[in-house]
Backbone as CSV, one residue per row, in Angstrom:
resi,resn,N_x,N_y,N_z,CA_x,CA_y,CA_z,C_x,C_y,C_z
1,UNK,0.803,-1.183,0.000,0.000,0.000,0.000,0.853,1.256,0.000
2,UNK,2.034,1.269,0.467,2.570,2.375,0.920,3.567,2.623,-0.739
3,UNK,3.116,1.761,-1.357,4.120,2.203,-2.670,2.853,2.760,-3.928
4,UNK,1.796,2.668,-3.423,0.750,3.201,-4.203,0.609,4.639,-3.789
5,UNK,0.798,5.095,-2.353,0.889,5.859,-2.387,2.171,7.158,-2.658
6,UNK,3.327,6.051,-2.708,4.515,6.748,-3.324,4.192,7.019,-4.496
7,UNK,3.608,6.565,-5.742,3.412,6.707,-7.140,2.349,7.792,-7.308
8,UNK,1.351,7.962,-6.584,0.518,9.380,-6.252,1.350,10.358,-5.911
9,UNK,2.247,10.899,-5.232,3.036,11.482,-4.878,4.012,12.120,-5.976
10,UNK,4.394,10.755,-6.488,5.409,11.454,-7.283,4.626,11.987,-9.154
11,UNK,3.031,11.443,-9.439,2.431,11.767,-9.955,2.300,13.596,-10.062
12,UNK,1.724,13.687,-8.849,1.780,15.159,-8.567,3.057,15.818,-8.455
13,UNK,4.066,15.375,-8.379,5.516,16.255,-8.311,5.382,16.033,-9.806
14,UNK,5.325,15.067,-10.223,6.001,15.141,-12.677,4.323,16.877,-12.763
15,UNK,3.357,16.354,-12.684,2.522,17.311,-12.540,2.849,19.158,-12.642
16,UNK,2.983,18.886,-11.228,3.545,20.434,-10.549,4.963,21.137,-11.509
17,UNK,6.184,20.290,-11.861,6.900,20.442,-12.625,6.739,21.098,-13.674
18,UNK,5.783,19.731,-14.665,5.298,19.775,-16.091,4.632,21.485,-15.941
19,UNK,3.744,21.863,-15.238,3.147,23.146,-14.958,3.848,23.967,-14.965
20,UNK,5.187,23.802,-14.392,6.280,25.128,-14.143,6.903,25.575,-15.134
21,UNK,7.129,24.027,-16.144,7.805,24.402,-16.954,7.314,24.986,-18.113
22,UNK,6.191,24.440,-18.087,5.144,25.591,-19.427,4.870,26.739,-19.058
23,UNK,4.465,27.179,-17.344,3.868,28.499,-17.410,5.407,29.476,-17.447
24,UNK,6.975,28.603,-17.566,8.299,29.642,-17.287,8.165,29.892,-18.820
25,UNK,8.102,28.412,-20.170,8.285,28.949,-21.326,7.369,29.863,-21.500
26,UNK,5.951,29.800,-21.098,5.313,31.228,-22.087,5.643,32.330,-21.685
27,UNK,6.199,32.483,-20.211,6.413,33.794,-19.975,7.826,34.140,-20.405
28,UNK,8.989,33.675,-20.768,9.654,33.734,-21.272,9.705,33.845,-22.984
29,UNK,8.968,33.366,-23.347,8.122,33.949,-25.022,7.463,35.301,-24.800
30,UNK,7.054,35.834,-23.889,6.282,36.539,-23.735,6.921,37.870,-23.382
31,UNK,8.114,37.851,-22.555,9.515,38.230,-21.938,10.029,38.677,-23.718
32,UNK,10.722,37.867,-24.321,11.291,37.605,-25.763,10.182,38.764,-26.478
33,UNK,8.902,38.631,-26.691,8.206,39.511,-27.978,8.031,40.852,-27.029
34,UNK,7.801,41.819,-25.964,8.408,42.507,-25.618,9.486,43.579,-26.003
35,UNK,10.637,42.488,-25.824,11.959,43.418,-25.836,11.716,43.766,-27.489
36,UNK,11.538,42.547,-28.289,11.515,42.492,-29.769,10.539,43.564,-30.347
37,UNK,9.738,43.734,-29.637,8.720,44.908,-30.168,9.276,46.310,-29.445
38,UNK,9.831,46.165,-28.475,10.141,47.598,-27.854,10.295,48.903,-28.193
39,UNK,11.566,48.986,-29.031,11.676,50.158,-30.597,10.553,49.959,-31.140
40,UNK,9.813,49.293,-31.178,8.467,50.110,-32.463,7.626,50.355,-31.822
41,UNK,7.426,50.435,-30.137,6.481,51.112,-29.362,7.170,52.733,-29.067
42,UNK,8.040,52.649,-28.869,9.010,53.089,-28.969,8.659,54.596,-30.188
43,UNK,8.777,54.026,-31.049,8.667,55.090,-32.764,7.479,55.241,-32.250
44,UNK,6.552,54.204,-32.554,5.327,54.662,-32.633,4.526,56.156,-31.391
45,UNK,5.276,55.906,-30.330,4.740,57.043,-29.029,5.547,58.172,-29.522
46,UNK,6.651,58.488,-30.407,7.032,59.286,-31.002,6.353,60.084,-31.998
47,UNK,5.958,59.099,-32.705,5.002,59.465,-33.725,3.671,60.120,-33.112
48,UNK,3.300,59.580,-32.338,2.067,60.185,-31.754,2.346,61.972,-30.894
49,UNK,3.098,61.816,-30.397,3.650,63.125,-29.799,3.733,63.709,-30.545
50,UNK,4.372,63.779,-31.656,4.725,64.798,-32.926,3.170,64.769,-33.519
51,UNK,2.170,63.869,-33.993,0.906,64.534,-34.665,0.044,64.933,-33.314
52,UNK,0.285,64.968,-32.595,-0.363,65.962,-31.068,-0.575,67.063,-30.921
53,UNK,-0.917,67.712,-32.010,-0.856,69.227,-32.336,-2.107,69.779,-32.390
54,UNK,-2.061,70.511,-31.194,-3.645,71.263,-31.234,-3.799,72.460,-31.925
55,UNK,-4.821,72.724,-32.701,-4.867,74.072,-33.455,-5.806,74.324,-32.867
56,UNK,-5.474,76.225,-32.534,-6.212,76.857,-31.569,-6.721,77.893,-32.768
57,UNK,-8.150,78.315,-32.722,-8.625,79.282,-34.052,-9.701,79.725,-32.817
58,UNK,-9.033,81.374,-33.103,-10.588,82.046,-32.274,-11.470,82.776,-33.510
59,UNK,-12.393,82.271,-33.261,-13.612,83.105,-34.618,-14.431,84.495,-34.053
């Protein structure tokens, strides 16, 4: 009995693992497209600042 419950045990440790190691790759993909996009958030908030131009007209 006591080795059935060793194999439950170590079920949930491959488990808990398997979990860690997928939720480290996506955030590490996720980490990766980030930096990779950075410069073109980057330009782009540039771009926006520069057409930010209010025209003031008194009639």
């Amino acid at each position: 009995m006591s080795e059935v419950a060793q194999q439950k045990d170590k079920f949930w440790l491959y488990v808990g693992i398997t979990m860690f190691v997928i939720v480290t790759g996506i955030l590490l993909i996720k980490q990766s497209e980030n930096e990779k996009f950075a410069p073109i958030k980057q330009q782009v908030a540039e771009e926006n600042a520069q057409l930010n131009i209010r025209v003031l007209k008194n009639y």
